[in-house]
C-alpha positions in Angstrom: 11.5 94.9 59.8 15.0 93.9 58.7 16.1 97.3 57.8 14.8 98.1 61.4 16.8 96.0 63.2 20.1 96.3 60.9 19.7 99.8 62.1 19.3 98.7 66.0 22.5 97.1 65.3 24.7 99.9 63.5 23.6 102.3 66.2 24.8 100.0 69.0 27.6 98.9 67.5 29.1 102.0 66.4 29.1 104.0 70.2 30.9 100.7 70.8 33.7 101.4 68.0 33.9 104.7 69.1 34.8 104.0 73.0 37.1 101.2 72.3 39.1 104.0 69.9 38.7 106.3 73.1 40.3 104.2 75.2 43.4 103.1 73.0 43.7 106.9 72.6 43.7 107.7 75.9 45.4 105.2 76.7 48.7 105.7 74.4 48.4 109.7 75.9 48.4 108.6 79.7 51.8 106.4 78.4 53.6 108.8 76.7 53.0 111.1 79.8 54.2 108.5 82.2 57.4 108.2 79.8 58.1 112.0 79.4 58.1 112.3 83.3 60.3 109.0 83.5 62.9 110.4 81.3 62.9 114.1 83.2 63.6 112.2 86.1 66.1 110.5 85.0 67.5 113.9 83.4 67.0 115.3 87.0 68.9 112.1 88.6 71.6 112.7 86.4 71.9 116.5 87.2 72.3 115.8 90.9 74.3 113.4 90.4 76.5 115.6 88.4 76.4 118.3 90.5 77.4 116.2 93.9 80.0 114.8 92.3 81.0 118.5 91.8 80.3 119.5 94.9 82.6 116.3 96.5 85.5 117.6 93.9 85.5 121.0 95.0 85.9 120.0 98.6 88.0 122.9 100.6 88.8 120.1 103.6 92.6 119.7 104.2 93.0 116.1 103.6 90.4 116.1 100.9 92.3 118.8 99.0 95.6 117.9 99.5 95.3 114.1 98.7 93.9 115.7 95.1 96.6 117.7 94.9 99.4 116.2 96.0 98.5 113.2 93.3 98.0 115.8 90.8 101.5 117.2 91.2 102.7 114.1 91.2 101.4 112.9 88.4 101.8 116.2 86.1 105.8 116.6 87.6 107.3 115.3 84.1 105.1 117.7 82.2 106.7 120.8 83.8 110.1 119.4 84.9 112.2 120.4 82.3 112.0 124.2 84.1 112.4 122.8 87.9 115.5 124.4 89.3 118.7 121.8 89.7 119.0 120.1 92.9 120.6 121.0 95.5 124.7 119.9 95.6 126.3 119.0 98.2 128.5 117.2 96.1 127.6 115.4 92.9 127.6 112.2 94.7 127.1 112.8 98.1 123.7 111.0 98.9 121.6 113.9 100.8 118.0 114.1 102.4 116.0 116.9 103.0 112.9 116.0 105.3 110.1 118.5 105.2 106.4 118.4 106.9 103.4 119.9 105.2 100.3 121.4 106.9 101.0 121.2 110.7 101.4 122.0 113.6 98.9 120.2 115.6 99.2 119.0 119.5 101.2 115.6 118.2 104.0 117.7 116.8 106.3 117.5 120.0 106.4 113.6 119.5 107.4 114.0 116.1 110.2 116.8 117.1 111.1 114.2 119.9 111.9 111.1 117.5 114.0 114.0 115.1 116.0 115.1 118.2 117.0 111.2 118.8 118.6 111.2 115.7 119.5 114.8 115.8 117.8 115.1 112.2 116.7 118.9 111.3 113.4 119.5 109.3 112.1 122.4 107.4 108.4 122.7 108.8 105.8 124.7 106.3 103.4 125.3 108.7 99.4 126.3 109.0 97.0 127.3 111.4 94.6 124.5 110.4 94.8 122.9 113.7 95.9 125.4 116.9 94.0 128.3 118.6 96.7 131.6 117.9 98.8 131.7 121.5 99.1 127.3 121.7 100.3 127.7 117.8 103.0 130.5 118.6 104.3 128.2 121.2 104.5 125.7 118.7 106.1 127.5 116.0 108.6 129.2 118.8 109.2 125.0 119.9 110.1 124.2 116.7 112.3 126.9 115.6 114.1 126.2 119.3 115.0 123.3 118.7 116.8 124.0 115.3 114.1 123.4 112.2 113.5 125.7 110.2 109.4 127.1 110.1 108.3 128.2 106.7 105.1 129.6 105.5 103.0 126.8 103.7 99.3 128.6 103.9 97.1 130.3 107.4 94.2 128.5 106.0 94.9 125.7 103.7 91.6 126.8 101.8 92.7 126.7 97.8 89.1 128.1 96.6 90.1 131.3 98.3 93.7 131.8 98.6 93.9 130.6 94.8 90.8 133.1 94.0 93.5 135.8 93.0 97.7 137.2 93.6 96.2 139.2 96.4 94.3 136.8 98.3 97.0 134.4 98.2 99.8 137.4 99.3 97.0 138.0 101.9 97.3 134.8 103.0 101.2 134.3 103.1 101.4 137.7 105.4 99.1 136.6 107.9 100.8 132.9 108.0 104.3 134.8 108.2 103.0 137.6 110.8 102.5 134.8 113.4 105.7 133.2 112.4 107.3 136.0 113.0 105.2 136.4 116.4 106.8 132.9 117.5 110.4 133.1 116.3 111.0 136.6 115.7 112.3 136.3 111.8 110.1 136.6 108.8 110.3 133.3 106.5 111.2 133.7 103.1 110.1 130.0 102.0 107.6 128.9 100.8 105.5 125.7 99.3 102.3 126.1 97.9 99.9 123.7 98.7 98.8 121.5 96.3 102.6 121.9 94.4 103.5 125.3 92.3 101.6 123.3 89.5 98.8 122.3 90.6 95.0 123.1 88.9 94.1 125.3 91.8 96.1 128.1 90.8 96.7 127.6 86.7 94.2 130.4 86.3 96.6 132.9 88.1 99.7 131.3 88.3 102.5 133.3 86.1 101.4 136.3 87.8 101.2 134.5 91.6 105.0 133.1 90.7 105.8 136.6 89.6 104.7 138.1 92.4 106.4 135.5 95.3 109.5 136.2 93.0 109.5 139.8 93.7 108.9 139.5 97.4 112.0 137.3 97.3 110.5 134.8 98.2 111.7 130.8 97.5 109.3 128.3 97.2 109.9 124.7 97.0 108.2 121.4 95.5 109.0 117.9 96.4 110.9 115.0 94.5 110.5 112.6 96.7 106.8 111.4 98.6 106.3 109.4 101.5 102.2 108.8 100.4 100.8 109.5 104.0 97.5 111.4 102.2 96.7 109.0 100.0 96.3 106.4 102.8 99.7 104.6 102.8 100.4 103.2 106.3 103.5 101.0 107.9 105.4 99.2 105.9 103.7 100.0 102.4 104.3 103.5 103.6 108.0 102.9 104.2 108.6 100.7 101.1 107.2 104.1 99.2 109.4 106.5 100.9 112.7 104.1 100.6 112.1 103.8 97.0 110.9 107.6 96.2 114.2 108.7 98.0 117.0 106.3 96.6 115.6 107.4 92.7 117.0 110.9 93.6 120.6 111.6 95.3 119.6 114.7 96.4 115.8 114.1 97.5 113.1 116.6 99.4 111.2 114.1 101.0 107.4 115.7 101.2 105.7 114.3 104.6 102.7 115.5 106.6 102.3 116.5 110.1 98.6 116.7 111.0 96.1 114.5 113.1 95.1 112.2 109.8 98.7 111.2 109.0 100.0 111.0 112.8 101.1 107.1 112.2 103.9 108.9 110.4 105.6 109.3 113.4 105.2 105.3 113.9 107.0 104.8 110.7 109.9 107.4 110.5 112.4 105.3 112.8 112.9 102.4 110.2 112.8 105.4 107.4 115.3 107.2 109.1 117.6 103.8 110.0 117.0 102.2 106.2 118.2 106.0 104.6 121.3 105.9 106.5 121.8 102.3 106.0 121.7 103.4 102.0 124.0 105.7 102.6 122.3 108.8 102.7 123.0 112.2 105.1 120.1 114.2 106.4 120.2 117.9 105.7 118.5 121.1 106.7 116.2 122.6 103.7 116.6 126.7 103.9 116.5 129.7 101.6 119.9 128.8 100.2 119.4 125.3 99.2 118.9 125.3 95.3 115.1 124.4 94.9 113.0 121.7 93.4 110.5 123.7 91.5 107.6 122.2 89.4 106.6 125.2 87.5 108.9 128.6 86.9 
């Protein structure tokens, strides 16, 4: 009778052992499930977050791009600036100006020609066609040339992903920029600035042979020494302060500005620039072909 019921109770107690090891065990399998597709989500969180931030870097919008590159040239200048040309001489101490404005025209131009012509300053303009259907930008450029700046080729369409995808496509580029300048005015340019600077990361990959080439079209292209910070958001008075200072570290300075819808409060600020310059003593100059360049990269 004992040995009976001893055996009840090792044959209901061992089904019981048995499910309670069923469950841990499939238990600690559902777990290690849940974890593994925790951790490939995370993986997968990262990965998009890696690749957006890619995607945001690689931006080809105008203000986007040149705000990147703009700082990037300024910040790598003192790698490369033991090749950069001398500056121009008017005389070894004769304070000197040159204003120049990236990326336009747009349909705010004339205002900014109009505050230039009150102080009968002269600009060298390296132009786009970001902003202006083909017959309203030809009047432009033929306005500007008319009333005594000089247009120069800066890119047709500001896109560095493909006119820095090879020599050619940027040549490509410079032709059909100058073919409209030439429309407007009727002279070809033989400036130049490459957006972004001659230095920047967008065209290291090709960039002795690009040089090379602009070389052999005869073709000058000129960098900046001197900033006013429109792109990276600089407005009124902090924008002023920036341009004074950038200017009086250099007695021969190429001022780099922007003329385009996103920097228009430029035009707000460049009567106290232009009355704090003189007051410092400096004259304002025409850039052109003949003024010794400041160049970045050689």
């Amino acid at each position: 009778m004992k040995r009976r019921s001893r055996r009840k109770r090792h044959n209901f107690v061992v089904p019981i052992i048995v499910l309670i090891f069923c469950c841990i065990f499939t238990a600690m399998v559902a777990y290690g499930w849940s974890a593994r597709k925790k951790n490939v989500k995370v993986a997968d969180a990262s990965k998009d977050t890696t690749e957006t931030t890619v995607e945001v870097n690689n931006s080809e919008t105008s203000s986007e791009g040149e705000i990147s590159a703009v700082s990037e040239s300024e910040t790598s200048q003192s790698a490369e600036e033991t090749t950069a040309a001398p500056e121009s001489n008017p005389g070894p101490d004769e304070k000197v100006v040159y204003f120049t404005f990236d990326d336009g025209p747009w349909t705010g131009t004339p205002r900014l020609l109009d505050i230039l012509d009150q102080y009968n300053i002269k600009a060298c303009f390296f132009v786009t066609a970001q902003y202006m259907d083909t017959e309203p930008l030809i009047n432009m450029l033929k306005q500007i040339k008319d009333r005594g700046h000089n247009v120069a080729v800066h890119s047709l369409t500001h896109n560095y992903k493909k006119i820095y995808a090879s020599v050619d496509a940027f040549m490509a580029d410079y032709d059909a920029m100058d073919d409209l300048i030439f429309k407007a005015t009727g002279e070809h340019s033989k400036m130049l600035r490459f957006p972004g600077g001659s230095n920047a990361s967008y065209n290291k990959a090709i960039r002795p042979q690009l040089l090379q080439a602009v070389r052999d079209r005869g073709i000058v292209y000129f960098d900046w020494n001197s900033f006013d910070g429109d792109v990276e958001g600089k407005k009124g008075q902090e924008l002023i302060d920036q341009t004074i200072k950038q200017v009086n570290e250099n007695t021969h300075s190429i001022l780099l500005m922007h003329d385009m819808p996103s920097t228009a409060f430029v035009h707000d600020a460049l009567p106290t620039i232009i009355e704090r310059l003189k007051a410092d003593g400096y004259k304002f100059e025409l850039l052109n072909e003949n003024t010794p360049p400041r160049q970045f990269a050689k």
